[in-house]
C-alpha positions as CSV (number, residue, x, y, z in Angstrom):
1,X,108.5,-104.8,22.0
2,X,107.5,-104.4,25.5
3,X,105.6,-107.5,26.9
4,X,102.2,-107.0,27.6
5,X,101.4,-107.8,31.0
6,X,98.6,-106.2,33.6
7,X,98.6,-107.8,37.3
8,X,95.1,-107.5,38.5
9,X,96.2,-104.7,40.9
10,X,97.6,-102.2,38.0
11,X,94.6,-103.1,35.9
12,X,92.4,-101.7,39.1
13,X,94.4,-98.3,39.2
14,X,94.6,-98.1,35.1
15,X,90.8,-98.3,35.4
16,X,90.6,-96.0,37.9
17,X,93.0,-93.3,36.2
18,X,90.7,-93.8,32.8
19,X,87.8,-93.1,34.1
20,X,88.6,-89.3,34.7
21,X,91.0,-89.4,31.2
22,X,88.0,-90.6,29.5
23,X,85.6,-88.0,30.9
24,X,87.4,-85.5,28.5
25,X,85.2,-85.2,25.1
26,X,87.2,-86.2,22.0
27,X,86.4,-84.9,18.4
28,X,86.0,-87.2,15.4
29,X,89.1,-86.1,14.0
30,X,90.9,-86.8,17.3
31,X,89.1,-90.1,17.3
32,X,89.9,-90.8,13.8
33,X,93.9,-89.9,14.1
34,X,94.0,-92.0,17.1
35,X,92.6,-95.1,15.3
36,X,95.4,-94.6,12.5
37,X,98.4,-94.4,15.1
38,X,97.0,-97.6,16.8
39,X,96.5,-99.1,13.6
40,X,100.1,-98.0,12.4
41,X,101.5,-99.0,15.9
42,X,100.3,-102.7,15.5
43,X,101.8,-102.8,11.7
44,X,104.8,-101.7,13.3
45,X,104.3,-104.4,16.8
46,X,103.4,-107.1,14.1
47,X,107.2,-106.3,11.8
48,X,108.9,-106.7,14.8
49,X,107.7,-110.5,15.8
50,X,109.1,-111.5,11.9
51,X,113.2,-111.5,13.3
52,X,111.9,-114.4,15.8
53,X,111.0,-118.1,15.1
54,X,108.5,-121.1,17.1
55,X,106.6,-119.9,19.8
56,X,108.4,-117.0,20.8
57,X,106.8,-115.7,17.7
58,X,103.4,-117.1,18.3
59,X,104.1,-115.4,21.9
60,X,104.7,-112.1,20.1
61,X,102.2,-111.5,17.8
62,X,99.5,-112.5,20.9
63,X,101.3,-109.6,23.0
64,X,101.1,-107.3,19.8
65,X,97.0,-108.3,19.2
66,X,96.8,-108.1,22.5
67,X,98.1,-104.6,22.7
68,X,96.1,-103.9,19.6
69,X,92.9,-104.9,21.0
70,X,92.9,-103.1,23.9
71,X,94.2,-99.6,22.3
72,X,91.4,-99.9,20.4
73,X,88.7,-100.3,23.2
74,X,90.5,-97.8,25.5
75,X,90.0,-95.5,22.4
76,X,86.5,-96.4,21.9
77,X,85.5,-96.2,25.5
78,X,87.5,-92.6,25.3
79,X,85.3,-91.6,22.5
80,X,81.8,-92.9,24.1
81,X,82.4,-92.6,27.5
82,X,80.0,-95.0,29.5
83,X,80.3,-97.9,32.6
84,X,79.9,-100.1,29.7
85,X,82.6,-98.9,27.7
86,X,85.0,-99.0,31.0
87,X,83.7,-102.7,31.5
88,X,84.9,-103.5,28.0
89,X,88.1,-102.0,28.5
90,X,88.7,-104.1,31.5
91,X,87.3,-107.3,29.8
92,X,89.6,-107.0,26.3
93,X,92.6,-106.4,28.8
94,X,92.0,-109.7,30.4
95,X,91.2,-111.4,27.3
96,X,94.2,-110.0,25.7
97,X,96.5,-111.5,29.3
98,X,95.1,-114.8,28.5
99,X,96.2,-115.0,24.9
100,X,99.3,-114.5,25.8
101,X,99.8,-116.7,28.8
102,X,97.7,-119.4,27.2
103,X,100.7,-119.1,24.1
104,X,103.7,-119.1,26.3
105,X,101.7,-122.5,27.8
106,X,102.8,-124.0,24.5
107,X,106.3,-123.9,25.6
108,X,105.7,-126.3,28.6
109,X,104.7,-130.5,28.2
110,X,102.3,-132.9,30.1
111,X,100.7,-132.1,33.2
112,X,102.9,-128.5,33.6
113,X,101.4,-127.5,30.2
114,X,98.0,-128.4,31.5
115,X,98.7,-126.5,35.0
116,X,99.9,-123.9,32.7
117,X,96.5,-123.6,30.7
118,X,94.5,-124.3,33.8
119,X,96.0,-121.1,35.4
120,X,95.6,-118.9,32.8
121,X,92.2,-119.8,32.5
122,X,91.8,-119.4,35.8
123,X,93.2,-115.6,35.4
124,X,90.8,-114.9,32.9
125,X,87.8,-116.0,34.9
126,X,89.4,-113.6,38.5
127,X,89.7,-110.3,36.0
128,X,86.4,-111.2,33.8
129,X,84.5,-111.5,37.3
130,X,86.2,-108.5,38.7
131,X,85.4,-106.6,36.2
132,X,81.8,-107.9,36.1
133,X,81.1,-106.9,39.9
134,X,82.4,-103.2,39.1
135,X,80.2,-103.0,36.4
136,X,77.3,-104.5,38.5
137,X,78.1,-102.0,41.2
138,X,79.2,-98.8,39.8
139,X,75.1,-99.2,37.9
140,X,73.4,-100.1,41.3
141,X,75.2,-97.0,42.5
142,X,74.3,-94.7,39.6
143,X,70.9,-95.7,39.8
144,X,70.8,-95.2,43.6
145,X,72.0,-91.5,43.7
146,X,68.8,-91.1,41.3
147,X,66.2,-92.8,43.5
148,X,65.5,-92.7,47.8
149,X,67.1,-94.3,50.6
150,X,65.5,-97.6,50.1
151,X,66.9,-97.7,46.4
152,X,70.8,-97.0,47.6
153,X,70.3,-99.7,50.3
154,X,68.7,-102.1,47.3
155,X,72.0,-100.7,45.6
156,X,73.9,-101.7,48.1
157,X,73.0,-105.4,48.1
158,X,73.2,-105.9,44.4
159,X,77.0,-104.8,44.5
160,X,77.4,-107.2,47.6
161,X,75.9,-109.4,45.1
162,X,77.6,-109.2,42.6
163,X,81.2,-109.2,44.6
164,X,79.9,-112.7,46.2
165,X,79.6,-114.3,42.7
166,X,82.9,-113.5,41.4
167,X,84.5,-114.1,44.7
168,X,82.8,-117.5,43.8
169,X,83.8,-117.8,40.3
170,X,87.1,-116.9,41.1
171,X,87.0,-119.7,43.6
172,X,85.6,-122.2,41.6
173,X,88.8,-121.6,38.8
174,X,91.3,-121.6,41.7
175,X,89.9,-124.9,42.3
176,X,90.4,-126.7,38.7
177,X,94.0,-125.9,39.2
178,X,94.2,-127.3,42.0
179,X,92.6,-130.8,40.5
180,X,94.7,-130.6,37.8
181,X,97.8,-130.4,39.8
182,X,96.8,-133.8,41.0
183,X,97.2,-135.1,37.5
184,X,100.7,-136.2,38.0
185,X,100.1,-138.5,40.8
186,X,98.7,-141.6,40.9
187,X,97.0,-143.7,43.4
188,X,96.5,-143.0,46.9
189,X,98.7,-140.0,46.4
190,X,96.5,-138.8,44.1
191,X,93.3,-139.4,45.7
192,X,94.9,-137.4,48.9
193,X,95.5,-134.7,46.4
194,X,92.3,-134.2,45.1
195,X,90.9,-134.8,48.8
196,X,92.6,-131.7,50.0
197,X,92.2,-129.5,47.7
198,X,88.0,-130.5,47.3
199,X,88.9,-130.0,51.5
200,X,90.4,-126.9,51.1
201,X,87.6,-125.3,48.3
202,X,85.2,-126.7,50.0
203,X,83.8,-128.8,47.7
């Protein structure tokens, strides 16, 4: 089974491609023949992880819930088109990235592990925010091309808004790795650690 992987860039030109896919209507039938070839597809994805053992299975059957998951949701927001449908899509794609890297965490020890865990998190939080500011932007947009000039401008500084907090969210994960990092030192080493990277956040 393939792994499943999205960077943050291929998730931004996935999104972008779905958005005109799922502008296409889709009939119940359709919807409802989709749902049993997804459903048939993780049966299949699930089989496959039985030949493996420890955590490389654990790792498996994440990637194959993962890939589940987010079928499901592309097919949903492909039925019922909406912003909030394409917001989903983008948030069960990260969620489904951090199950798996969070499992494959399992196959590191002591302060790597914790690195590990830290960075995934940290992943999670960068694609959640992300996704959150398009959302927050593509709306204030939508609204604006309804309303007059002062409304766009007003839509305008929501989406700058919205693209400082995850910037910010983003920045404040990037940071806990950082301090975690420091973990295995001790001492003045440590404390220089922890000084540069508060230095370097800004914190």
């Amino acid at each position: 089974m393939n792994k499943f992987t999205i960077s943050s860039f291929a998730l931004a030109v996935s999104l972008a491609f779905s958005v005109n896919a799922m502008a296409q209507n889709m009939s119940k039938d359709e919807y409802k023949a989709a749902e049993k070839r997804i459903a048939a597809e993780y049966k299949l994805d699930k089989a496959n992880c039985g030949s493996l053992a420890g955590n490389a299975k654990d790792i498996c059957k994440a990637e194959a819930r993962g890939k589940n998951k987010v079928a499901e949701a592309e097919l949903e927001a492909q039925y019922k088109p909406s912003k909030k449908a394409t917001y989903e899509v983008s948030v069960t794609k990260a969620k489904a990235n951090y199950a798996v890297a969070n499992e494959k965490c399992d196959d590191k020890a002591g302060n790597d592990k914790d690195v590990c865990v830290k960075e995934a998190k940290a992943a999670l939080v960068r694609d959640k925010a992300d996704a959150k500011a398009q959302l927050k932007t593509s709306e204030a947009n939508a609204a604006a091309r309804e309303e007059t000039s002062d409304a766009r401008t007003k839509a305008q500084e929501k989406g700058s808004e919205a693209r400082h907090d995850a910037t910010a969210a983003k920045r404040d994960a990037d940071y806990k790795v950082e301090i975690e990092k420091c973990d295995k030192f001790a001492g003045d080493t440590k404390d220089q650690c922890v000084a540069r990277a508060k230095t370097q956040f800004g914190k």
